[in-house]
C-alpha positions as CSV (number, residue, x, y, z in Angstrom):
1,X,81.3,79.5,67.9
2,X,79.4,77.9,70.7
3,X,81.4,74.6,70.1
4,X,85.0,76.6,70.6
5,X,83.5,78.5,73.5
6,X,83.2,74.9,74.6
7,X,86.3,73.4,73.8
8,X,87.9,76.3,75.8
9,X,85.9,75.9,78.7
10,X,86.7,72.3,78.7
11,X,90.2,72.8,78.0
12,X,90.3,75.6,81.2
13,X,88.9,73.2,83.8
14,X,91.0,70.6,82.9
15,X,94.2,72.9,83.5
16,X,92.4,73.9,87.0
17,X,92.0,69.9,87.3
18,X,96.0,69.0,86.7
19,X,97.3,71.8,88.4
20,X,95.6,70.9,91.7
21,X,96.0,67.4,91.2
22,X,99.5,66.6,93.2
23,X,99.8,63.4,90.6
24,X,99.8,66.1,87.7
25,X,101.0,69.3,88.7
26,X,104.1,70.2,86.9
27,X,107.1,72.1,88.9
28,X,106.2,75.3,86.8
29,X,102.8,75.7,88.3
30,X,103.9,74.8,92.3
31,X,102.7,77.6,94.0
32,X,103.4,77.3,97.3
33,X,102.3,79.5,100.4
34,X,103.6,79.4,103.7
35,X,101.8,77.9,106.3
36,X,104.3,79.6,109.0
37,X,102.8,82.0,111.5
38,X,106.1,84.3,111.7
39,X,106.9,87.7,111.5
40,X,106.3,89.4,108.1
41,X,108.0,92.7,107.3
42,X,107.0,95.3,105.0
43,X,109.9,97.6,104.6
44,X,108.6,100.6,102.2
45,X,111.7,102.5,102.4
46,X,115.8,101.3,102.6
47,X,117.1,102.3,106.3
48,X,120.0,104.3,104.9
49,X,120.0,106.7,101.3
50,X,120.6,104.1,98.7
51,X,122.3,103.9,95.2
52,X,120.7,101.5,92.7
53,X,124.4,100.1,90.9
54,X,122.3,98.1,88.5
55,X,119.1,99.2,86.5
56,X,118.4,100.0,83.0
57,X,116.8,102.3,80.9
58,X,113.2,100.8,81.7
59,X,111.0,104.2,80.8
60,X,110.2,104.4,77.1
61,X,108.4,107.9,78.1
62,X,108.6,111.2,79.8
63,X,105.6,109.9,82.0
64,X,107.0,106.6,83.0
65,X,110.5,108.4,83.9
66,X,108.6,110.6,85.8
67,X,106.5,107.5,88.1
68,X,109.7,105.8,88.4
69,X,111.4,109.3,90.0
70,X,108.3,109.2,92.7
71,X,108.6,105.6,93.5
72,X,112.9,106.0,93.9
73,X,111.8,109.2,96.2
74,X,109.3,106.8,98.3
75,X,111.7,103.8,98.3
76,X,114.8,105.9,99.1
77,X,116.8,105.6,96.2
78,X,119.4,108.5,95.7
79,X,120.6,107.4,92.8
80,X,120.1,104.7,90.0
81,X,122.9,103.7,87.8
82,X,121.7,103.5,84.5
83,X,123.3,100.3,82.2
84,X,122.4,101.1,78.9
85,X,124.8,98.8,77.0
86,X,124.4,101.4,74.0
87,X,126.6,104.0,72.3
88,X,126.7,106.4,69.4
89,X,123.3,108.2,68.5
90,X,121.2,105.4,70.9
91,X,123.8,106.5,73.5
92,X,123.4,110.1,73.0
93,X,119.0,109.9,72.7
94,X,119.3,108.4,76.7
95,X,121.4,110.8,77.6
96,X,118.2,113.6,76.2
97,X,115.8,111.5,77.8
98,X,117.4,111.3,81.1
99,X,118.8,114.7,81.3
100,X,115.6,115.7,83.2
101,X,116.7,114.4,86.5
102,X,120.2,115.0,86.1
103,X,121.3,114.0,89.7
104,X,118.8,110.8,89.9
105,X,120.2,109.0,87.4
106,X,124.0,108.1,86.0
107,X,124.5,106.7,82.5
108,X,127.2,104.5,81.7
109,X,127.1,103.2,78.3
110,X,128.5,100.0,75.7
111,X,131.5,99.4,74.0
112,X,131.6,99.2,69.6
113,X,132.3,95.9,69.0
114,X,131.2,96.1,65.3
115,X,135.0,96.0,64.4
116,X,136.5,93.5,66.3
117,X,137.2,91.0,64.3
118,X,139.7,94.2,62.6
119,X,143.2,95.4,63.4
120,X,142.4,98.6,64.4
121,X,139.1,97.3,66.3
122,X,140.6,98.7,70.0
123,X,141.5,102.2,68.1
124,X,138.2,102.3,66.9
125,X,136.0,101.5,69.8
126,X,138.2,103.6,71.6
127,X,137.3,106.7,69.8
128,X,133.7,106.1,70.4
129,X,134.1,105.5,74.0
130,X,135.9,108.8,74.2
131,X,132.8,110.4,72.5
132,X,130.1,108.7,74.7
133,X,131.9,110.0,77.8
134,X,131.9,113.8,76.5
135,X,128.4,112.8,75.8
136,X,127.8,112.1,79.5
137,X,128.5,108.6,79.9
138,X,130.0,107.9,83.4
139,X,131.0,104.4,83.3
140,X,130.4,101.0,81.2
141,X,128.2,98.1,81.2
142,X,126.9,96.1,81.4
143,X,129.4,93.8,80.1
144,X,128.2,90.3,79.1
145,X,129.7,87.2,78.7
146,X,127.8,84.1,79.6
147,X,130.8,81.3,78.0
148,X,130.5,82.1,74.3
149,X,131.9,85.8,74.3
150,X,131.0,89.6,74.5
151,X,127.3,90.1,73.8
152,X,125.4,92.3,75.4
153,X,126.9,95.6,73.2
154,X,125.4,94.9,69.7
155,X,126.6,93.8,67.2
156,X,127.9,90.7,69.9
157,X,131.6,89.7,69.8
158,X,131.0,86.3,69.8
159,X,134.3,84.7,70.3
160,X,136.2,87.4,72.4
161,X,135.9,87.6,76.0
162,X,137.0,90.3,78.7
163,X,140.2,89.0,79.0
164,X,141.1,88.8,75.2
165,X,144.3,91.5,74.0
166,X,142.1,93.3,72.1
167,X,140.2,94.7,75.1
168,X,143.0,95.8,77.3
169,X,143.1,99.8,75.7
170,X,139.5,100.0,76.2
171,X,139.7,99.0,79.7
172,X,143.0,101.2,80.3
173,X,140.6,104.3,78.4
174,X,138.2,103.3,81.1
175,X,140.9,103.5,83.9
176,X,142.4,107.2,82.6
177,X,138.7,108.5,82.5
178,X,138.0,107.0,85.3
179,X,134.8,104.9,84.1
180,X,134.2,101.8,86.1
181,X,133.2,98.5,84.3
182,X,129.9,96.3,84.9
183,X,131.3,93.4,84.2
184,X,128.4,89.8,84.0
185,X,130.0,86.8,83.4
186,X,128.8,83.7,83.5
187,X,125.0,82.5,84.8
188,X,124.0,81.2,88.2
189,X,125.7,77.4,88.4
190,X,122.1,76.0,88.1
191,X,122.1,76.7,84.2
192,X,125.0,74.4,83.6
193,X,123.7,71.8,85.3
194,X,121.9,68.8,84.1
195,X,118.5,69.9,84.0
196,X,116.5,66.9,85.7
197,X,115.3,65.5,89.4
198,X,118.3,66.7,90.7
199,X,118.7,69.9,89.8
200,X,117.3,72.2,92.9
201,X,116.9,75.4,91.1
202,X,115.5,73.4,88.0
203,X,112.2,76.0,88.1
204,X,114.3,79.0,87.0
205,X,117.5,77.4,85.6
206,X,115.3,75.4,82.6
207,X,114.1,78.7,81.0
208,X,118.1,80.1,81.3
209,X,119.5,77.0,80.4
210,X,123.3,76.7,79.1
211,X,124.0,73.1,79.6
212,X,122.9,72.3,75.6
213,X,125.0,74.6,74.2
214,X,128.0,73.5,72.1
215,X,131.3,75.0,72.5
216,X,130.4,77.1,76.0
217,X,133.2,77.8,78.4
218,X,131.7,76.5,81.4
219,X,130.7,78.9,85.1
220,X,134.2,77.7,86.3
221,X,136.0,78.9,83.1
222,X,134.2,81.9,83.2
223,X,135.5,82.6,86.6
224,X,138.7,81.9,85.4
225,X,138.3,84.8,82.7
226,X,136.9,86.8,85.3
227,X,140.3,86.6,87.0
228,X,142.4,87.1,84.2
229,X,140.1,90.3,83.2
230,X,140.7,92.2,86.2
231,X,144.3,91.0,87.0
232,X,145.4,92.2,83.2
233,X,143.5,95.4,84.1
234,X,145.2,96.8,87.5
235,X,143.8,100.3,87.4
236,X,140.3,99.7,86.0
237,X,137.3,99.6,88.6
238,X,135.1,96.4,87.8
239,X,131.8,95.8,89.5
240,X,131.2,92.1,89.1
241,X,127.3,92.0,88.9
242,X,125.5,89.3,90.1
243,X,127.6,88.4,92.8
244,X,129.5,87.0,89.5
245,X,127.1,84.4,89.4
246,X,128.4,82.9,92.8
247,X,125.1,82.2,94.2
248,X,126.0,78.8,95.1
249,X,129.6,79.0,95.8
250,X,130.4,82.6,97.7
251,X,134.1,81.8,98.5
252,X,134.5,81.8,95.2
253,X,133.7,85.3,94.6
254,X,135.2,86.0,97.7
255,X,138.5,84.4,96.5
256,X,138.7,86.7,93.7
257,X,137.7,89.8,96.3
258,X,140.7,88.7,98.3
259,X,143.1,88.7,95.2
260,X,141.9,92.2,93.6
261,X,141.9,95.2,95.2
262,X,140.3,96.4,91.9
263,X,137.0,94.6,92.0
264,X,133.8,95.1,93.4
265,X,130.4,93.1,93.4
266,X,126.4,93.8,93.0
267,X,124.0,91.7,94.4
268,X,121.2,92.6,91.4
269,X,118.6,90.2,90.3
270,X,120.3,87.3,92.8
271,X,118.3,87.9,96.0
272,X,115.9,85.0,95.2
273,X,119.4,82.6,95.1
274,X,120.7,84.0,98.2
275,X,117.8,84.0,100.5
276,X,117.6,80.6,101.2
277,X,121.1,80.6,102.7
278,X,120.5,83.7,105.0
279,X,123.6,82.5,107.7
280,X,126.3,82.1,105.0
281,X,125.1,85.0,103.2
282,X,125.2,87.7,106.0
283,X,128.6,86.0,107.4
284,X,129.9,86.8,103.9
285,X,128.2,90.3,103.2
286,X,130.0,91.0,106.5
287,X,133.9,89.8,105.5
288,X,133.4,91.8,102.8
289,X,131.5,94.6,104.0
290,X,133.0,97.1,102.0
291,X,133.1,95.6,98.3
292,X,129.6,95.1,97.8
293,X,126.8,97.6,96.4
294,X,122.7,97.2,96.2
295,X,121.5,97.3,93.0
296,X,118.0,96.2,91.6
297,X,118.1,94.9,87.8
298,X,114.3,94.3,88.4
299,X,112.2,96.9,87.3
300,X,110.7,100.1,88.7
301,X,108.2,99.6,90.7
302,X,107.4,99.6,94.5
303,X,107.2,96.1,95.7
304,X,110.6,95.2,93.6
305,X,112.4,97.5,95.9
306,X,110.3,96.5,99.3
307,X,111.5,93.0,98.7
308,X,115.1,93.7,98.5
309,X,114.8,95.5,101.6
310,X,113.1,92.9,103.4
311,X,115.7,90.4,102.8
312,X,118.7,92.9,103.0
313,X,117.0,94.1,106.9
314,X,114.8,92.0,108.2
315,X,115.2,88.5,110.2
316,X,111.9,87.2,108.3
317,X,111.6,83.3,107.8
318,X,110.3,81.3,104.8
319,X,107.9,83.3,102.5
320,X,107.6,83.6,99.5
321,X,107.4,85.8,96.1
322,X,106.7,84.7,93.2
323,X,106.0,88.5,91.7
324,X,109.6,89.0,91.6
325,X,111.4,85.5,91.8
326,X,110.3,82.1,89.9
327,X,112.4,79.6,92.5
328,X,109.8,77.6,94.2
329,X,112.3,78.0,97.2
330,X,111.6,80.1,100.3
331,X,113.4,83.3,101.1
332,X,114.9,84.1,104.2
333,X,116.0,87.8,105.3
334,X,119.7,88.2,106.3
335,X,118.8,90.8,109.3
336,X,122.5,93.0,107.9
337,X,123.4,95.4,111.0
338,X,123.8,99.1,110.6
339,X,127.3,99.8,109.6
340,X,127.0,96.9,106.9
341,X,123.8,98.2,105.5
342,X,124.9,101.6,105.2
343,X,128.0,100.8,102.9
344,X,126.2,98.5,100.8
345,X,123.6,100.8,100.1
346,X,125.4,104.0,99.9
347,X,129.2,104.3,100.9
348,X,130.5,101.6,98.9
349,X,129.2,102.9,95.7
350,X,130.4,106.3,96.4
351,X,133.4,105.0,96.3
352,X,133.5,103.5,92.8
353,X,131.6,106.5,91.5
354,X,134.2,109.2,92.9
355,X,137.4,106.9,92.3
């Protein structure tokens, strides 16, 4: 025992040793703190009523659905969209458990793939998408397609996309009820990148990697099936999540914003790729003011939603948070004004919820 007790000791320092050794230290343990004596903003609360577009059904109990109602009331979050990518019974057991707060939270639920590979697959999932929306279900999504096909929904539908045949009576269903679509496709560029010395967002984009897989459509097919998606689907609302993985690139997302009157985009879970390009990224959330929504897709708790404010309001320079973002990059805040703020925390997603 004493000889293990030992080893681990031994083993410990020697971690301590490499990662505070600059010749050793490996990119996952960089830890950087800024050195920069600038302002720092602690925003507790959004500056306008907010909707969370993008979270998920996080509370597995009556007590953690009841902390996460406290910290929404202390943030300022009206409303969370719920993204359960469920249906049938699973479906219906949210809808009990959420029921509780019945104007905090909106759940939109999963298409039945289990049949797709059938000829009356679209009749099918049809019929159960009918019966999740008597159940309650508001909308769908989210929808998941990172180059290989629809997977988020189990069973997965490996091999079909968005804009395959088969999909265009669900997404009309969706139109005449008036569900909109949370639609991810693709991953941030940095996953389909070589992942060496060159890659910049190597830190985060190793663990999500997509460059080793065989037979992937690659980010700028996926775009390409994002446009076919929405254009073969005229009447049906999408909300493009993730800024459609357009990190990197916002004029190409902006592109397709220009061509579809029909599409909409959340900025979930891709604050820690925008905020080191806070000029380009408030010029753009100001072109298109009115097609972007807030949402989270990063938990429940307090400091998740103090960060996003802090980048959405404030002008605060290079610091850092490693809580909520593995990038060793720094983050910047955009400093959005009023009218812009207001619509992509609240307006805009009226809009999509009352279409």
């Amino acid at each position: 025992m004493k000889n293990i007790s030992l080893f681990l000791f031994i083993l410990s320092a020697n971690l301590i040793l490499a990662q505070s050794d600059p010749n050793t230290l490996l990119l996952k343990d960089f830890r950087p703190e800024s050195i920069y004596k600038t302002p720092v903003n602690i925003v507790e609360k959004a500056k306008f009523s907010a909707i969370d577009m993008h979270s998920h059904p996080y509370p597995k109990t009556a007590a953690e659905l009841d902390a996460w109602v406290k910290v929404m009331d202390k943030a300022g979050i009206e409303k969370s969209i719920i993204l359960t990518y469920v249906y049938s019974d699973k479906f219906d057991s949210l809808v009990q458990v959420y029921s509780r707060y019945k104007n905090r939270f909106e759940l939109w639920c999963g298409f039945d793939y289990s049949t797709y590979k059938d000829k009356d697959f679209p009749k099918k999932a049809v019929k159960e998408l009918e019966r999740c929306y008597k159940s309650g279900a508001r909308g769908v999504g989210e929808l998941g397609d990172k180059g290989k096909g629809l997977f988020y929904s189990k069973p997965s539908a490996f091999g079909m996309h968005p804009d395959d045949d088969r999909m265009v009576a669900l997404f009309a269903k969706c139109a005449e009820l008036k569900m909109p679509v949370n639609i991810h496709v693709a991953d941030p560029k940095w996953m389909y990148e070589k992942m060496d010395a060159t890659n910049d967002g190597l830190m985060n984009a190793f663990t999500w990697r997509l460059d080793n897989q065989e037979g992937i459509v690659d980010h700028s097919g996926m775009m390409d099936i994002l446009d076919n998606t929405v254009k073969k689907n005229p009447n049906t609302t999408f909300v493009a999540c993730h800024l459609a993985n357009c990190s990197y690139n916002l004029n190409i997302i902006g592109g397709l914003l220009d061509k579809h009157s029909n599409l909409f985009i959340d900025i979930s879970a891709r604050y820690g790729e925008l905020a080191p390009i806070p000029r380009f990224a408030k010029a753009f959330f100001e072109k298109y003011q009115d097609r972007i929504v807030y949402g989270t897709d990063m938990g429940t708790n307090s400091s998740m939603y103090q960060v996003t404010f802090q980048i959405l309001e404030t002008a605060d320079e290079h610091f850092y948070n490693r809580e909520h973002f593995s990038y060793h990059w720094p983050l910047n805040g955009f400093n959005l004004p009023d009218e812009v703020l207001k619509k992509v925390y609240h307006d805009n997603a009226i809009k999509i919820l009352t279409k």
